[in-house]
N, C-alpha and C positions, 0 to 999 in steps of 0.2 A: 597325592591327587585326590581331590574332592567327587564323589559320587554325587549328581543331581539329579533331579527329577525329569523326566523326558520333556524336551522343548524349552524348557528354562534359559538355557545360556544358549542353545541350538536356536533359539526363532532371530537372535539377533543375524545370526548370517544365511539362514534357510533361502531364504531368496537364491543367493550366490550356491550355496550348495545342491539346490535343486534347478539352475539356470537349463539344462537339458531338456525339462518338463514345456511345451508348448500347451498353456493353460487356454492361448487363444483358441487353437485346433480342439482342443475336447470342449470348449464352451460350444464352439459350432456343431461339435457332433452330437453331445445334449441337443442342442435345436433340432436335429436331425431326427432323434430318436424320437422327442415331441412329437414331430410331425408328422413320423412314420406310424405314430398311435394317436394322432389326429387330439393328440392332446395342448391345449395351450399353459403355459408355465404358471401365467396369474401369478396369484401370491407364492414366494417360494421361500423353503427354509432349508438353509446347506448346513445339513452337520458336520463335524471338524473340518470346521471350514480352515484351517492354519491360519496363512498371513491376507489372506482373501484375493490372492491373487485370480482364481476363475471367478470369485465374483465381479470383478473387476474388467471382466469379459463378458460374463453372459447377462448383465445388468440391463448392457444397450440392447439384446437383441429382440427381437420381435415378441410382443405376446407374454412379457414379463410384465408385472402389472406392482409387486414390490417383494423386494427380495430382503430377509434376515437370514443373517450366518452368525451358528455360534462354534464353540470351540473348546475345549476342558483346558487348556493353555491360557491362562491368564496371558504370559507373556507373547504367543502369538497375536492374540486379539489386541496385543496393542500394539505390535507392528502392524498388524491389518486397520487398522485407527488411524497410521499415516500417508495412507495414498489416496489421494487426490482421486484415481478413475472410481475408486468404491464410495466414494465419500452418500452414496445414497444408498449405500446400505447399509442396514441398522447391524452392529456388529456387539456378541454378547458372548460374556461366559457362561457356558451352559455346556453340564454332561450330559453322555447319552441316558444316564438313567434319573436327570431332571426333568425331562420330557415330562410335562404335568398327564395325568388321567382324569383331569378333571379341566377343561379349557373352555371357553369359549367361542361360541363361531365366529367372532372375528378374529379370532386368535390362533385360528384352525386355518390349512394348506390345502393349496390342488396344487402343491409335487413339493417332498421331500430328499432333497441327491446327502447321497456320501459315497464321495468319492476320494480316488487317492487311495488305498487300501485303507483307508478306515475301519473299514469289516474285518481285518486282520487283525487288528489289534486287540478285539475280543477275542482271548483264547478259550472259551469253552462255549458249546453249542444251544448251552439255556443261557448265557451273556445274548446269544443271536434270536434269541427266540424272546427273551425278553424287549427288546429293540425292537422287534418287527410289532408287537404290540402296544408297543408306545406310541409308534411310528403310526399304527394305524389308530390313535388316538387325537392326532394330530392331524392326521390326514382329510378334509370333506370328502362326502359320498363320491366315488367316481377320479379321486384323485389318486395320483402314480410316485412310487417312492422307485429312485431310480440310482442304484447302485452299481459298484464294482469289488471285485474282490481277484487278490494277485494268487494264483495257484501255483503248487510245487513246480510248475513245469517253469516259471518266471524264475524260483531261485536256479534252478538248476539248469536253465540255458543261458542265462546272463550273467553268469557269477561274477564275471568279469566286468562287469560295470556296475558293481554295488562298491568299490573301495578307490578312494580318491583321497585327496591331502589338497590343500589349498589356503589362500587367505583372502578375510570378506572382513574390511572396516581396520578395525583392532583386532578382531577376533582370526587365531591360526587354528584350523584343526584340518582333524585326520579320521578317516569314515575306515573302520574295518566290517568284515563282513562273514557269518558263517553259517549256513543250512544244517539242520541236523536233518535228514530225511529219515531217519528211525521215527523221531515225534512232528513234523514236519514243522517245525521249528527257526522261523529266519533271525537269525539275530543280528542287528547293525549295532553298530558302537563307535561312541563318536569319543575322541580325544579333542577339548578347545583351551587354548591357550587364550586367555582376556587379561589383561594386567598384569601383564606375571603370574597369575595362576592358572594351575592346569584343571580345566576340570572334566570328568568324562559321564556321560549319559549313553544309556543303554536302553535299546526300543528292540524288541521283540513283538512277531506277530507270527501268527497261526496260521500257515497257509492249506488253506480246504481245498480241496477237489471241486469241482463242478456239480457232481452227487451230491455230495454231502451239502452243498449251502441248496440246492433244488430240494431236497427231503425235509431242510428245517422249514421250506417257506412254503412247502406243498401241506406243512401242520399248524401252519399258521391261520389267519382269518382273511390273510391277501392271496389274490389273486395271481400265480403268475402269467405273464403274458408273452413274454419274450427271457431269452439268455442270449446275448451276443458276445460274439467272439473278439475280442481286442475292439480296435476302435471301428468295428464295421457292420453293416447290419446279417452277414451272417450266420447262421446259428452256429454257438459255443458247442464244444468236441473237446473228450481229454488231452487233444494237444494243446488245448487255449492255456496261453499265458494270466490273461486276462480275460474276466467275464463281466459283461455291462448285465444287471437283472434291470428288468422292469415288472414291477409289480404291481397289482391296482386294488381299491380299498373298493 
């Protein structure tokens, strides 16, 4: 079995593997959370944006003015390349630590999203503190970088729906799943059968407490302004599975 690189042979059936995910409902709750900070989207840039499927959603809604999404996946951003509802927005490879310090103001945002647990995938907390000042490099005065990140209480109440098997196109695979909560530690592994070969990739992410991602962004140059709890507007608690931040530059 062939070892690949995270998203390589996965972005061909990501769609299908992640069909569970309603990209419509969190586009709208973005808008909600806008509004609730009286902020309008304008110019937006979605980091790991995958196959752009929320782009694809929050494109149309209100007060979007032009939207770019990049991606460190070559091979996602070229599935996201083939849908028609994104087709207006500009899609690019770009890591998070491409993010230039030296920009432009035309080149510059009023609101930054990563979402999807993308904040997990940094496992160490100057990877997070790096990002947030990119981020606010990128950001115009007054603009909102609006995150999520998946906490241990998400591995560890849902174990049960991290490990699935399925087939999507050509491609057969199989999702296993295991938390270390000593280093809090989630690790998926994907087994994918494409032509006859088996190949598997492996994604690991860091799941932070609530604390600990408020303490890196309270030593940052942003603002916080909000933590919300799952997809709602009330304030995030160590039960949250999920935490929406909104931060402001």
């Amino acid at each position: 079995m062939a070892t690949v690189n995270p998203y390589s042979i996965l972005a061909d059936c990501y769609d299908d593997v992640m069909e569970h995910v309603d990209y419509e409902e969190w586009a709208w709750y973005i808008q909600e959370v806008c509004d609730e900070h009286d902020h309008q989207p304008g110019d937006v840039l979605e980091l790991g944006c995958g196959t752009g499927s929320f782009a694809s959603f929050f494109l149309p809604l209100d007060g979007v003015r032009s939207f770019r999404a990049v991606d460190a996946s070559a091979d996602m951003i070229r599935v996201a390349k083939k849908k028609e509802e994104a087709a207006e927005a500009i899609f690019a490879v770009q890591s998070f630590e491409e993010l230039g310090a030296t920009v432009a103001e035309h080149e510059k945002y009023d609101t930054v999203l990563l979402l999807y647990d993308g904040l997990n995938y940094l496992m160490k907390k100057n990877e997070i503190e790096g990002l947030l000042e990119r981020v606010a490099w990128v950001l115009r005065p007054g603009g909102i970088f609006i995150f999520d990140q998946s906490t241990p209480a998400n591995s560890i109440n849902n174990a049960a729906y991290f490990e699935d098997s399925g087939q999507s196109g050509d491609v057969r695979y199989v999702r296993k799943s295991e938390y270390d909560a000593e280093c809090a530690i989630h690790t998926n592994s994907f087994e994918m059968t494409k032509d006859g070969v088996t190949y598997e990739e492996v994604h690991r992410q860091q799941c932070y407490t609530g604390l600990q991602i408020q303490e890196v962004i309270s030593s940052s140059s942003l603002k916080i302004e909000s933590g919300y709890s799952g997809f709602s507007l009330e304030a995030a608690d160590t039960e949250s599975e999920r935490i929406h931040w909104v931060v402001r530059k």
